[in-house]
N, C-alpha and C positions, 0 to 999 in steps of 0.2 A: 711844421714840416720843413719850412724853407731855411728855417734855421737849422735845422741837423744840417739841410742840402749845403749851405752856406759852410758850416764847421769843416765839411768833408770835402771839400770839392778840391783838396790841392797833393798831389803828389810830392812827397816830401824827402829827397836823400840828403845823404849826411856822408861823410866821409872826408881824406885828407888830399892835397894834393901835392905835389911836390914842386912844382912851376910857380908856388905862391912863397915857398920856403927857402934863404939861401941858407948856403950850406953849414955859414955859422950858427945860424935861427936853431930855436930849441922848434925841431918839429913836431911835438907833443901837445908845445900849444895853440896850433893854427887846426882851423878844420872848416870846409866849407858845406855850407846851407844851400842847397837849389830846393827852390818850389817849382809845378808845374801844375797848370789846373789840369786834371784828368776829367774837368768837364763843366761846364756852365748856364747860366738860368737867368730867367729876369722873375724877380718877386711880383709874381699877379697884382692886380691892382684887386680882381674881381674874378668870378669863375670857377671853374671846380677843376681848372685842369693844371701842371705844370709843364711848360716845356723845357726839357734839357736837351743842349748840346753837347755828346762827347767829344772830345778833342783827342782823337785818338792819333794824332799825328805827334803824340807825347809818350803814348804805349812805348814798352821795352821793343816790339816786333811792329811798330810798323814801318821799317824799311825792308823788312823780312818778308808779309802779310800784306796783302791788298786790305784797303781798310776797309772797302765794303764787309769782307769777311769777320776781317776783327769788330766791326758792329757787327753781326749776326751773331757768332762766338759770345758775345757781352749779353746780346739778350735772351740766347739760352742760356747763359750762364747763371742771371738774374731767375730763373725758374728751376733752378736745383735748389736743393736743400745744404746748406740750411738759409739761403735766402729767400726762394718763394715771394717772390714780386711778379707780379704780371703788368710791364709797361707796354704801351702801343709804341709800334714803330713808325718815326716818322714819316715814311715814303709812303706809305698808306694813305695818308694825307695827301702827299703831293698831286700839285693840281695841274702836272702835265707827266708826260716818259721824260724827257729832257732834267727836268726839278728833281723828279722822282728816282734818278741815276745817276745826277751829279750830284744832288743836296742831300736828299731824303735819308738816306741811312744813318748821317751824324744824329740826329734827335730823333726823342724821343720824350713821349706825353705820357704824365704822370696823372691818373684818376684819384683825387684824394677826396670825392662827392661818394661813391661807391660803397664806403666802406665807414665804418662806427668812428668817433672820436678818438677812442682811448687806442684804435687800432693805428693811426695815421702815426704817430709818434714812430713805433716800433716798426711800419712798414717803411720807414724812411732811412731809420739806421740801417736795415738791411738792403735797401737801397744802395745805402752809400758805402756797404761793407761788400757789395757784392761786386761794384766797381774798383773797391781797392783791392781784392781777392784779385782781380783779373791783371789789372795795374803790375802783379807780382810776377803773372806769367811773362817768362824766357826762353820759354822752347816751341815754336812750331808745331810739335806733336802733341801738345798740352791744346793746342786752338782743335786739331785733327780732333783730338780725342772728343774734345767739348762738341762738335761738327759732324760725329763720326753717321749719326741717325737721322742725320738730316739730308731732305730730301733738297732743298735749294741753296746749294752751297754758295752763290757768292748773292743771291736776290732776298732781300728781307721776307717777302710776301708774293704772290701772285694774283691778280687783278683779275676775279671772274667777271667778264662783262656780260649783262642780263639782256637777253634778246627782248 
């Protein structure tokens, strides 16, 4: 699993620039590489769980998008088809409102105890296929639309507290 996670984890454009080419220069042959992690892990030692952080401060929209939202937008996104992941969101976890508001929505915990061998492989590509599906969104209305049924638009989860 941590291996797909690992293969996947970097956002990758490609393109030319023209500020690297002078005007003599064959511009044909220059072309620039940016990677960007679209999101990062520490390899378990032990456990049945994975924590990842998105780094959605690398999204095409997050100067557009509050990125509380564009994390909420990612993990229903991860629950359509054809990716079908169900990850927890980190704030769920957070062990205060403060954590839970500042921190919490970057991560997000991967259960790879839950589920058969041969299934972890394939739930990880889609994992990591469902984070670059999103990585691709450019428009605003493309988050709305992912958004449009939900009822907690910018709060990962709400916290029933048991009397």
């Amino acid at each position: 699993m941590c291996g797909i996670l690992d293969e996947g984890k970097w956002a990758v454009k490609t393109g030319r620039r023209r500020s690297l080419v002078a005007d003599d220069e064959d511009q044909g042959e220059w072309s620039v590489v940016e990677k960007s992690p679209m999101f990062s892990f520490d390899w378990p030692l032990g456990g049945m769980f994975v924590w990842v952080r998105l780094h959605l401060e690398t999204h095409p929209l997050h100067r557009k998008v509050a990125l509380p939202r564009l994390a909420r937008a990612q993990w229903i996104l991860w629950t359509t088809v054809p990716f079908l992941v169900l990850v927890s969101p980190g704030n769920i976890f957070a062990p205060s409102d403060d954590i839970r508001d500042e921190q919490g929505w970057k991560y997000f915990r991967l259960c790879f105890a839950a589920c058969n061998e041969d299934e972890v492989e394939p739930l990880a590509h889609r994992f990591v296929d469902g984070i670059k599906k999103f990585w691709t969104i450019k428009e605003i209305e493309k988050i709305d639309e992912i958004l449009k049924d939900d009822d907690q638009e910018f709060g990962m989860t709400q916290v029933m507290k048991l009397d």
